[in-house]
TORFI-384308 format. One line per field, with one value per residue: residue number from 1; x, y, z of N, C-alpha, C in turn. Coordinates in Angstrom, 3 decimals. Atoms other than C-alpha are relative to their C-alpha. Layout:
N
seq: NUM, ...
n.east: X, ...
n.north: Y, ...
n.up: Z, ...
ca.east: X, ...
ca.north: Y, ...
ca.up: Z, ...
c.east: X, ...
c.north: Y, ...
c.up: Z, ...
***
This chain:
230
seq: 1, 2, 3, 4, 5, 6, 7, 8, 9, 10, 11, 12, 13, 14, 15, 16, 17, 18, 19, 20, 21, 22, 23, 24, 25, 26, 27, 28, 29, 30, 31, 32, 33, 34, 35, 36, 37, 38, 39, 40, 41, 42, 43, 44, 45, 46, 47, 48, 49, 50, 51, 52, 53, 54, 55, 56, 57, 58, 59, 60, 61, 62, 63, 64, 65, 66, 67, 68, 69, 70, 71, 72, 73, 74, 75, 76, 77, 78, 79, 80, 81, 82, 83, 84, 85, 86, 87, 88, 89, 90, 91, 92, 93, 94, 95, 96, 97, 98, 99, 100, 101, 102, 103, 104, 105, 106, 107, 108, 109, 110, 111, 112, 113, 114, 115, 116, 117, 118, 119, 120, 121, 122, 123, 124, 125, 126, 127, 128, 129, 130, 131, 132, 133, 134, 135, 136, 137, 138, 139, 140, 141, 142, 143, 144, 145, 146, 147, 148, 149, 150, 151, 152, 153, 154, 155, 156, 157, 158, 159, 160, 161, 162, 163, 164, 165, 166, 167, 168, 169, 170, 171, 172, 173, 174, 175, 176, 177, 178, 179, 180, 181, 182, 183, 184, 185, 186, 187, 188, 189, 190, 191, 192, 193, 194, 195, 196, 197, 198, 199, 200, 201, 202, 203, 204, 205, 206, 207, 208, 209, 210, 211, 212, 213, 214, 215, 216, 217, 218, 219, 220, 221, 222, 223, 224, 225, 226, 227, 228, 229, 230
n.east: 0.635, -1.467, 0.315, 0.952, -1.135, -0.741, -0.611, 0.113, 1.268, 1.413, -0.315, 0.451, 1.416, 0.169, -0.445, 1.033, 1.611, -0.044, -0.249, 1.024, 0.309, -1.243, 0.036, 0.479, -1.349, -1.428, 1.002, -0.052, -1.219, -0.061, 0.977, -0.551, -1.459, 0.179, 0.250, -1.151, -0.934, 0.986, -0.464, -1.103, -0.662, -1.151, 0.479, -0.277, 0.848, 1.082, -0.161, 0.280, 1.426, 1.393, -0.666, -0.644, 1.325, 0.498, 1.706, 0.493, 1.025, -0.910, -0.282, 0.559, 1.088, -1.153, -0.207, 1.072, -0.715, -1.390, -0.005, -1.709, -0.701, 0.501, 0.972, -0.653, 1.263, 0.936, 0.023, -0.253, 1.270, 1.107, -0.215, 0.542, 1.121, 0.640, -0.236, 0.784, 0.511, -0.875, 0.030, 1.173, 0.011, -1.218, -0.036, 1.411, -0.648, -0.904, 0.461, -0.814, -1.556, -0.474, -0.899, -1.483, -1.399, 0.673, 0.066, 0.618, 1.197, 0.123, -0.205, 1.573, 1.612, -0.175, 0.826, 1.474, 0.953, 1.483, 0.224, -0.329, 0.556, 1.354, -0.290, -0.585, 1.239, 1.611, -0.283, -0.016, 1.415, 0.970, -0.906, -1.361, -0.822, -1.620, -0.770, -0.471, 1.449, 0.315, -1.356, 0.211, 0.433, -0.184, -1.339, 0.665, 0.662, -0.877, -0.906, 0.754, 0.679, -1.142, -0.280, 0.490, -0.142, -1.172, 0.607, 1.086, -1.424, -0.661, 0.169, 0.279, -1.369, -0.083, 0.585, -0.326, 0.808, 1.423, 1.469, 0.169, 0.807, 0.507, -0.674, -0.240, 1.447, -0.047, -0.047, 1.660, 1.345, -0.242, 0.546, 1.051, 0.406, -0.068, 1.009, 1.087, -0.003, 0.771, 0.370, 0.516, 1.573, 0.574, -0.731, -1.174, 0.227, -0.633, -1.627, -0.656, 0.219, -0.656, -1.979, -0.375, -0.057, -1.469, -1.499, -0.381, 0.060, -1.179, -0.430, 0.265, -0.227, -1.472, -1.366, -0.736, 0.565, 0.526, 1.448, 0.470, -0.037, 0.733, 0.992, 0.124, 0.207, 1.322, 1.106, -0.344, 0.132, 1.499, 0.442, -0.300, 1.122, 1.535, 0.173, 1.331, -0.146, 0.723
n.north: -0.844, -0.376, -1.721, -1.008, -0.743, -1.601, -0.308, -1.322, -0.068, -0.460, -1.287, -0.604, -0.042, -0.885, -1.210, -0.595, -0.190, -0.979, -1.324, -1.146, -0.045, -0.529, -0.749, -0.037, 0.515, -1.486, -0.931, 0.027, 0.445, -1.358, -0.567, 0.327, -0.868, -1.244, -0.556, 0.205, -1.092, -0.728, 0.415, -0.778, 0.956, -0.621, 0.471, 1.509, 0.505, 0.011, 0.915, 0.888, 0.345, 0.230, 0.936, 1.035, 0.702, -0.005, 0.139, -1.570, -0.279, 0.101, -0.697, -1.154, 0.165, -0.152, -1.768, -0.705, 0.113, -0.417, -1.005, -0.035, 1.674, 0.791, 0.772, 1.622, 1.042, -0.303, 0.614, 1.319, 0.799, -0.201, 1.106, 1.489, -0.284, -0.223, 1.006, 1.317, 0.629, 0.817, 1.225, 0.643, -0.191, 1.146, 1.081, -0.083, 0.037, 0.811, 1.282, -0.686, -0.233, 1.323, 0.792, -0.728, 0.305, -0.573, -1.125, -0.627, -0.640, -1.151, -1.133, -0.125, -0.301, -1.421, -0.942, 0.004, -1.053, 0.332, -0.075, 1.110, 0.562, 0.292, 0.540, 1.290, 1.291, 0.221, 0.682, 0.919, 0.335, 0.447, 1.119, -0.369, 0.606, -0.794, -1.312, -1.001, -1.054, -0.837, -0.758, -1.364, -1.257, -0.881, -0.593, -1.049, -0.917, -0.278, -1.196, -1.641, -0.676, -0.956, -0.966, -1.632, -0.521, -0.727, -1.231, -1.420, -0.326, -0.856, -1.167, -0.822, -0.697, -1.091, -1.026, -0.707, -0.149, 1.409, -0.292, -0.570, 0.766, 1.191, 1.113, 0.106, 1.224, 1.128, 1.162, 0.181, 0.444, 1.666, 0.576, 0.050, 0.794, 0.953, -0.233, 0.540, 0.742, 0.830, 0.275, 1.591, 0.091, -0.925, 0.506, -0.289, -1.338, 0.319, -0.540, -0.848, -0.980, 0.472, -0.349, -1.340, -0.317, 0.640, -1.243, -1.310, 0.292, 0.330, -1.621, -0.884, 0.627, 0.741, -1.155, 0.902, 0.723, 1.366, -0.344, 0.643, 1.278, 0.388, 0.217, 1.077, 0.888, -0.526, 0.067, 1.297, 1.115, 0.234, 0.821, 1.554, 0.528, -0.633, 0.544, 1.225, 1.071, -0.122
n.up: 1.016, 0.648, -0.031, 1.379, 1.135, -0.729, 1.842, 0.523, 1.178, -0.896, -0.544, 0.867, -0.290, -1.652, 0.161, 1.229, -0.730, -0.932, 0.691, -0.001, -1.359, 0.177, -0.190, -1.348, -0.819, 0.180, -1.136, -1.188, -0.176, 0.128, -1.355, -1.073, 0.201, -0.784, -1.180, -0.300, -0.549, -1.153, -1.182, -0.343, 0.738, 0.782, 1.506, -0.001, -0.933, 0.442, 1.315, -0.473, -0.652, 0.592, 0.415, -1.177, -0.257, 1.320, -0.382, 0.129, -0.968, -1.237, 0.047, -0.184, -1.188, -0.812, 0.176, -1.128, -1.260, -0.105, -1.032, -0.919, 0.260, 1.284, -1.044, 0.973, -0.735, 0.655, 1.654, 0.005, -0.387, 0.631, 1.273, 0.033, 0.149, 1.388, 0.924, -0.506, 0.991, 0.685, -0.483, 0.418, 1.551, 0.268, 0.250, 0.727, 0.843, -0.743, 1.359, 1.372, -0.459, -0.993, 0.860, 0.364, -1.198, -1.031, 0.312, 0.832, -0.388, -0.523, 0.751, 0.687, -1.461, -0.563, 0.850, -0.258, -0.472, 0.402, 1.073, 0.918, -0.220, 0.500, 1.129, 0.145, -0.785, 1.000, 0.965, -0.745, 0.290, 1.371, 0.802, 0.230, -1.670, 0.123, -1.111, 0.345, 0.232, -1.615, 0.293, 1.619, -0.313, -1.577, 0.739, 1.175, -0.824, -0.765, 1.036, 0.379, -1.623, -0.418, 1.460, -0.247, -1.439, 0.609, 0.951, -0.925, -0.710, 0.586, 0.706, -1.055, -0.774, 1.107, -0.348, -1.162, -1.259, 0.149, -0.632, 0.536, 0.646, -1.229, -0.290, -0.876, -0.089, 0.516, -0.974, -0.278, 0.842, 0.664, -1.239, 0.036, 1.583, -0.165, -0.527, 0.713, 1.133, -0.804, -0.671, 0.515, -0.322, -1.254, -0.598, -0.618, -1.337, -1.100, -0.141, 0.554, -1.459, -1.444, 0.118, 0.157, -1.647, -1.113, 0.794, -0.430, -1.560, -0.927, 0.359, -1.101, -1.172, -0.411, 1.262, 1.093, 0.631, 0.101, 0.361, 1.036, -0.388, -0.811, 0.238, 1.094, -0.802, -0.430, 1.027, 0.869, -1.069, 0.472, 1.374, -0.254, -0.813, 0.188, 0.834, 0.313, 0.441, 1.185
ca.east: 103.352, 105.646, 105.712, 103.898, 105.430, 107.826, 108.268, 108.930, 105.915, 103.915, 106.016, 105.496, 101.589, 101.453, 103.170, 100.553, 97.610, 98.966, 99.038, 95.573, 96.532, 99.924, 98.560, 96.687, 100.104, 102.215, 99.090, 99.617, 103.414, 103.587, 101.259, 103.384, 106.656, 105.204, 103.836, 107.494, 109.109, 106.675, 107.609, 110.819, 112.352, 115.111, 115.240, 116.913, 114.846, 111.919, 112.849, 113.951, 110.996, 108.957, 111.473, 112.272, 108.396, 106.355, 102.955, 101.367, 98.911, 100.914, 103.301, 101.233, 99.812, 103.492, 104.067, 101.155, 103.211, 106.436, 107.745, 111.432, 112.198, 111.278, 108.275, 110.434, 107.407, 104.548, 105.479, 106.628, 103.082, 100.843, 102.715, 102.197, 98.623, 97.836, 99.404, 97.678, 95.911, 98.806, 98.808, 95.527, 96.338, 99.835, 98.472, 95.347, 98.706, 100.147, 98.284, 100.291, 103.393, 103.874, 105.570, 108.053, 111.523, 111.401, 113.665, 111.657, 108.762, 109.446, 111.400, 108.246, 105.771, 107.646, 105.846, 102.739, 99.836, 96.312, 96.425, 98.796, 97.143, 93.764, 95.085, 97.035, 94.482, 91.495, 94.069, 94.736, 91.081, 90.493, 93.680, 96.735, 99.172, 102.338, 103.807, 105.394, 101.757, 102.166, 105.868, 105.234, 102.365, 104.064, 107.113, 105.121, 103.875, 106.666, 108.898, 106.133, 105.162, 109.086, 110.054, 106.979, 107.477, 111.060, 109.575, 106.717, 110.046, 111.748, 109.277, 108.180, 111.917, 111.705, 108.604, 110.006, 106.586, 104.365, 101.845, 101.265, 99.930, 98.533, 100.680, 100.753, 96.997, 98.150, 98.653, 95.129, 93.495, 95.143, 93.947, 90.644, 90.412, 91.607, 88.997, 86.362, 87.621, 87.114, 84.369, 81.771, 78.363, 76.121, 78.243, 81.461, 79.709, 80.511, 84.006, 84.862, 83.270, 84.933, 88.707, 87.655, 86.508, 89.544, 91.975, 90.860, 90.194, 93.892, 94.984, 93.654, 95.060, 98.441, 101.513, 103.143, 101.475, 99.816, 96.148, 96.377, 97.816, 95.250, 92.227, 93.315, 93.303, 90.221, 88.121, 90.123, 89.104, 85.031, 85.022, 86.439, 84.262, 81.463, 80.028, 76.950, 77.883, 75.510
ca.north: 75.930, 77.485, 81.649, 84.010, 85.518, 88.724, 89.772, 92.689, 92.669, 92.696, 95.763, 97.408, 96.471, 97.917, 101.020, 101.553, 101.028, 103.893, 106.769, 108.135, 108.156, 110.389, 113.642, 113.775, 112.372, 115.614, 117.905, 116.666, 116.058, 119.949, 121.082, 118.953, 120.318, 123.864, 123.505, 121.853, 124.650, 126.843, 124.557, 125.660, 122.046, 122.453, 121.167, 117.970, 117.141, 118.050, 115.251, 112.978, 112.535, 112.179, 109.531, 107.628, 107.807, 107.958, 108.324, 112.021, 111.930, 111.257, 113.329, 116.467, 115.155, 115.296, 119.038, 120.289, 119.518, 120.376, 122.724, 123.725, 121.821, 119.049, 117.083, 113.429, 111.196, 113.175, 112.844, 109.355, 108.332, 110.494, 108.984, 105.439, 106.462, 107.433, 104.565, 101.960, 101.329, 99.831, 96.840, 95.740, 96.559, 94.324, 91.736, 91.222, 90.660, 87.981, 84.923, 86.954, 87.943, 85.193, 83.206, 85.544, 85.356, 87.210, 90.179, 90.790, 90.832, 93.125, 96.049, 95.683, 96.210, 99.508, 100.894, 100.401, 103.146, 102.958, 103.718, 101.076, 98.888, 98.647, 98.095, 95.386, 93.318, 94.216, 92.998, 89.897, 89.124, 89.325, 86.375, 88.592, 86.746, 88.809, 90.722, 92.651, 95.042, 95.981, 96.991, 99.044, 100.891, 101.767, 102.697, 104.744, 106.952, 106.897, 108.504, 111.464, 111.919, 112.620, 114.223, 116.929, 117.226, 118.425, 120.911, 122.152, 122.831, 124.518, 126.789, 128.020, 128.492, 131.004, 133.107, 136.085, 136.750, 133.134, 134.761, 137.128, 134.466, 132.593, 129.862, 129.857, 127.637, 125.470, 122.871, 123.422, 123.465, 119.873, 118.607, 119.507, 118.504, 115.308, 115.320, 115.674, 113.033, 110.769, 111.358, 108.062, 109.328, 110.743, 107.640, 109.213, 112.529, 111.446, 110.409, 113.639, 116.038, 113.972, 114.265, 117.988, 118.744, 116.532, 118.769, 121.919, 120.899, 119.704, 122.581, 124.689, 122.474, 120.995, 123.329, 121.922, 119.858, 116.559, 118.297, 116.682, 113.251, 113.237, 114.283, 111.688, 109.325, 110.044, 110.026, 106.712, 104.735, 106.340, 105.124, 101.664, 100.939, 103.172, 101.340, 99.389, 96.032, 95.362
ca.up: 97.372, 95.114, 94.995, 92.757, 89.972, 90.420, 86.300, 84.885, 82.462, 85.808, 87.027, 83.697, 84.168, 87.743, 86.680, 83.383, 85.816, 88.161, 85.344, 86.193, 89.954, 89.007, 88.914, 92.256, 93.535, 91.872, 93.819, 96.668, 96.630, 95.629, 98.656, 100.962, 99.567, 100.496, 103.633, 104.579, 104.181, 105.595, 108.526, 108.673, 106.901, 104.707, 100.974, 102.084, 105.411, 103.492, 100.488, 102.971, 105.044, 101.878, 100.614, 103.713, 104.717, 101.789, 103.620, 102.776, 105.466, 108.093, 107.231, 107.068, 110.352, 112.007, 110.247, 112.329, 115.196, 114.256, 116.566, 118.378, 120.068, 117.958, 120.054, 118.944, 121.211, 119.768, 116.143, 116.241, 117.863, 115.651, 112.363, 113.717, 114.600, 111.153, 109.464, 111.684, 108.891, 107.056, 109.304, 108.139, 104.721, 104.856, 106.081, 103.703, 101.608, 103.737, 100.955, 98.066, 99.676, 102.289, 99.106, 98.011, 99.999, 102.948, 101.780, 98.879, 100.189, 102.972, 100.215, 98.153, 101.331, 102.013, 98.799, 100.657, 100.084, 99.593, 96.155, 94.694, 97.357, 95.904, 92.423, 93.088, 95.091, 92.554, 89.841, 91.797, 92.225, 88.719, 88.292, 88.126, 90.778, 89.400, 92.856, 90.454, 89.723, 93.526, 92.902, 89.530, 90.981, 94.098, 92.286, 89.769, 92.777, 94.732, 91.853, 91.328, 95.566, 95.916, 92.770, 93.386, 97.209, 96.174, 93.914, 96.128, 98.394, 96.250, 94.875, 98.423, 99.347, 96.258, 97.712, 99.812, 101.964, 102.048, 104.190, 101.809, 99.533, 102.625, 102.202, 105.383, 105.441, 103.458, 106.313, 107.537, 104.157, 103.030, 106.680, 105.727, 102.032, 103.675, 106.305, 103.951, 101.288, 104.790, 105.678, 105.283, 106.448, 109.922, 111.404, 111.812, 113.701, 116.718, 116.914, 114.880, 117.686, 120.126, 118.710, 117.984, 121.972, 123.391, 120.753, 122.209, 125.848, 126.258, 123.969, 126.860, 129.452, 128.662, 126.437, 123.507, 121.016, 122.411, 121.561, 118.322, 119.376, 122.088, 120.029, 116.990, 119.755, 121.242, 118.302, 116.602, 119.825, 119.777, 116.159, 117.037, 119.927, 119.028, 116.222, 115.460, 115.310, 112.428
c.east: 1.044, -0.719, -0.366, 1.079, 0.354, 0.573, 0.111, -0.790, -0.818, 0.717, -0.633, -1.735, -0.095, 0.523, -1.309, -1.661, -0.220, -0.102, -1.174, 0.297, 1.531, -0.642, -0.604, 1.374, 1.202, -0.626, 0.371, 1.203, 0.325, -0.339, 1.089, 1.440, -0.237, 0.093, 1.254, 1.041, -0.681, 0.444, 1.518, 1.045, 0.889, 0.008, 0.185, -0.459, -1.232, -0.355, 0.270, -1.003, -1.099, 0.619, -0.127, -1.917, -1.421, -1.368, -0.591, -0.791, 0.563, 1.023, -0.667, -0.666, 1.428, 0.424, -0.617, 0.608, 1.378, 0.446, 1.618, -0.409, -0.562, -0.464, 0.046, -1.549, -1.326, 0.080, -0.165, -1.689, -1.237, 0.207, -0.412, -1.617, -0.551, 0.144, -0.229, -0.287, 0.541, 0.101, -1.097, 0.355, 0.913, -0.520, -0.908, 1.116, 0.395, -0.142, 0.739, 1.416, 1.032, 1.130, 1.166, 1.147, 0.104, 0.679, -0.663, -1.458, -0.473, 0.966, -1.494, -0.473, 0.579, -0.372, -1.280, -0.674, -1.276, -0.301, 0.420, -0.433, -1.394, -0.207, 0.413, -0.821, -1.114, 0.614, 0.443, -1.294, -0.031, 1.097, 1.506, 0.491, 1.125, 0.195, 0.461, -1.174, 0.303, 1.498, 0.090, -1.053, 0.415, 1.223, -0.110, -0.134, 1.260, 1.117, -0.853, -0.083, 1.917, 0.447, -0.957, -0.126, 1.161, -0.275, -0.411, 0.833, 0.581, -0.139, -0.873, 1.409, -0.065, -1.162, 0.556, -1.199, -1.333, -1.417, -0.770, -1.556, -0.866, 0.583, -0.032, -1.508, -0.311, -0.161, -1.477, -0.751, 0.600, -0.619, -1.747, -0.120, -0.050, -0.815, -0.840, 0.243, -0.571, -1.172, -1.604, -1.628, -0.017, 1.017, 1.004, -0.231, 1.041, 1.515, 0.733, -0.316, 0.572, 1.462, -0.474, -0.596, 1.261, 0.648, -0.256, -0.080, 1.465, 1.226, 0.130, 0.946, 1.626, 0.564, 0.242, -1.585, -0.824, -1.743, 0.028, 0.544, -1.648, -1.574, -0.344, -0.391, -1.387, -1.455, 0.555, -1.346, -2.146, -0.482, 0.418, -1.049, -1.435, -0.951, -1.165, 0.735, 0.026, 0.683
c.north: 0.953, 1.797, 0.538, 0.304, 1.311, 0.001, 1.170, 0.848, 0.108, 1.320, 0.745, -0.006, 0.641, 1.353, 0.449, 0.120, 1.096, 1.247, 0.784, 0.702, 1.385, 1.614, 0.811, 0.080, 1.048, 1.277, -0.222, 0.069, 1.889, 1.026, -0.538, 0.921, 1.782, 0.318, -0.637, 1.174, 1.389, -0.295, -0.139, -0.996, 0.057, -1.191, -1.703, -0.837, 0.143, -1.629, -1.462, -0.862, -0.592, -1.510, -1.437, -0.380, -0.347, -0.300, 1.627, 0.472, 0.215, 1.447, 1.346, 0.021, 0.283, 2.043, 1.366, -0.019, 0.073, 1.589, 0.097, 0.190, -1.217, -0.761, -1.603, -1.421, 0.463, -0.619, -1.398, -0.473, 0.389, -0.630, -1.631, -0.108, -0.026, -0.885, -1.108, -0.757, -1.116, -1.365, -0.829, -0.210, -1.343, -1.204, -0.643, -1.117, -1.095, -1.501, 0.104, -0.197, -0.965, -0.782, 0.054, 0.031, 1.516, 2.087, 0.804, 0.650, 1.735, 1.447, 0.310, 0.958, 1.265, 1.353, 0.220, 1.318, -0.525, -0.349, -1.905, -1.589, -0.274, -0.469, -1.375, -0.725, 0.321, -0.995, -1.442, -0.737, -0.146, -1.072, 0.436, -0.160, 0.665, 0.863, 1.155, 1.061, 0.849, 0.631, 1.167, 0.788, 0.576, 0.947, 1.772, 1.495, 0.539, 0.812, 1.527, 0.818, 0.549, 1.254, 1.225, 0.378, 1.026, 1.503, 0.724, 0.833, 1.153, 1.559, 0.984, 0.634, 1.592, 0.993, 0.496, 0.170, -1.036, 0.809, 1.022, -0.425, -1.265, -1.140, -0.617, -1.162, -0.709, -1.491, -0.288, -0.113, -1.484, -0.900, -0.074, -0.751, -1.671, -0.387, -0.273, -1.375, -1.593, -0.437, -1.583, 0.193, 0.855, -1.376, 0.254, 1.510, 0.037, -0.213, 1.347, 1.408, -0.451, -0.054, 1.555, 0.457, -0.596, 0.785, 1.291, 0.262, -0.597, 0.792, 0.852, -0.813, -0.755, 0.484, -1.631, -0.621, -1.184, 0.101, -1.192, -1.273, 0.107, 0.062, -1.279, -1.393, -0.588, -0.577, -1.708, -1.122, 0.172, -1.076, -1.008, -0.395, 0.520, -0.895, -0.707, -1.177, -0.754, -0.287
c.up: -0.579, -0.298, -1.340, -1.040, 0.438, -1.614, -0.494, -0.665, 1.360, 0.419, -1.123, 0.266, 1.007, -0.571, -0.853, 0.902, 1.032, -0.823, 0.623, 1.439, 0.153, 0.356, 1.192, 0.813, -0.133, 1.333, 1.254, 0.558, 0.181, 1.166, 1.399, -0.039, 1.110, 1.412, 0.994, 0.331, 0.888, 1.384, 0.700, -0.518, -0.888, -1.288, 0.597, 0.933, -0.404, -0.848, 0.900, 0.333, -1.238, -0.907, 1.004, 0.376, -0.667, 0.413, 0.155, 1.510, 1.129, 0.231, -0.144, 1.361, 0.740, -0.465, 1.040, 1.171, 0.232, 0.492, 0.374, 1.062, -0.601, 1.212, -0.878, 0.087, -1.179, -1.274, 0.126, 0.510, -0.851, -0.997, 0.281, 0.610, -1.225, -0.844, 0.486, -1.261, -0.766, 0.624, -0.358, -1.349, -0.657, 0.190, -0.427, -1.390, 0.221, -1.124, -0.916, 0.438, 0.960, -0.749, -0.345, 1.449, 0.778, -0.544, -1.497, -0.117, 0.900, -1.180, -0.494, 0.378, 0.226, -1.043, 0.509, -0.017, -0.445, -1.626, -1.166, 0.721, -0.675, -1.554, 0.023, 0.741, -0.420, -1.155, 0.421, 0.337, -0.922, -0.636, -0.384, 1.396, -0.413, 0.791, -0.852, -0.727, 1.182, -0.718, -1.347, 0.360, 1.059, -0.589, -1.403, 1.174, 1.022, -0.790, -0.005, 1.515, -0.015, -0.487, 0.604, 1.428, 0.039, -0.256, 0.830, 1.031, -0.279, -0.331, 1.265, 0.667, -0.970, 0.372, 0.931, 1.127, -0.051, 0.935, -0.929, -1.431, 0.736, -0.249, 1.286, 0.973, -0.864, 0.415, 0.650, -1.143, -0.508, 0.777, -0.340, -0.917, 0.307, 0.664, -0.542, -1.326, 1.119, 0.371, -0.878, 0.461, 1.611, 1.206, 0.735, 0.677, 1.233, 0.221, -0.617, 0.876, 1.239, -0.188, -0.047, 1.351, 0.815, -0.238, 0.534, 1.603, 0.607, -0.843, 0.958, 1.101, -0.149, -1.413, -0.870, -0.671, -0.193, -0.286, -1.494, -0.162, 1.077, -0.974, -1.156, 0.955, 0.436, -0.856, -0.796, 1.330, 0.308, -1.410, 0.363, 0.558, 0.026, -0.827, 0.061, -0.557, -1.052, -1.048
***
């Protein structure tokens, strides 16, 4: 079976279908920037991280736990916690992408987010096989999430007293906003009282930071096995 198309006219298409999704993507890029330096990150470990890992969530989920000495285990397990997801996501792709030669596929796949995921496999359903949609909306997003992470960086290095302007709950109010954009109904109760009793029951009970590995944990694994079948 001979491989999809990879054209430039589909990049261009993938890019034009990401515009509405751009300005959410500066908001949030801006918010992360902040609460980076807040976290004590420096312009170019800030930009990195948002370069090299290009997953928001995550990353604001590793900030929460950034600490001195730097808790290397923790992080590393809550980021690949949070981006579980992506394994489902990739390989949904595997019919599409399977075709293309192996290093093109995998560069691609390292645009992966929700966003330019759901575009490119609605526009694919409706008969667009051009890989290059996934690559132009990831690319679209991935220029703006760095670009205004940068920024939001920048322009918190430039406030002299962040608490002043509470900056300083910035990291807890994005957690929430995100929180609620999750949530899916009286379904997900339960696991979400059961990561938030683990998180403060091993808060109380064991230093450092693994409260919020342990309660993400906690609550992922109710919601898995909890579930109505149905």
């Amino acid at each position: 079976m001979s491989p999809p198309p990879f054209t430039s006219a589909g990049v261009l298409r993938g890019a034009r279908l990401m515009i509405g999704f751009v300005p959410s993507s500066i908001a949030f890029g801006l918010g992360f920037g902040l609460a980076a330096d807040q976290a004590g990150l420096s312009l170019l470990e800030s930009t990195l991280m948002s370069a090299l890992l290009f997953a928001g969530t995550s990353q604001l989920a590793a900030l929460q736990i950034w600490t001195a000495p730097l808790p290397f285990w923790p992080i590393v397990i809550t980021v690949m916690a949070v981006n579980s997801r992506q394994f489902l996501m990739s390989a949904t792709m595997r019919p599409w992408f399977g075709r293309l030669p192996r290093w093109r596929a995998y560069l691609t796949l390292g645009l992966l987010v929700d966003a330019n995921w759901a575009v490119a496999m609605r526009e694919r359903a409706r008969g667009d096989q051009d890989a290059g949609v996934f690559l132009g909306a990831g690319l679209v997003l991935y220029v703006f999430w760095t670009a205004s992470s940068a920024l939001g960086h920048a322009v918190g290095a430039m406030i002299p007293d962040p608490r002043a302007l509470a900056l300083d709950y910035i990291v807890p109010g994005f957690c929430v906003v995100l929180l609620l954009g999750m949530w899916r109904g009286k379904g997900d109760l339960v696991p979400w009282l059961v990561a938030a009793a683990t998180a403060v029951l091993v808060a109380t009970l064991v230093p450092g930071n693994w409260h919020v590995l342990a309660g993400g944990l906690a609550g992922s694994l109710v919601g898995a096995f909890g579930r109505d079948p149905r």
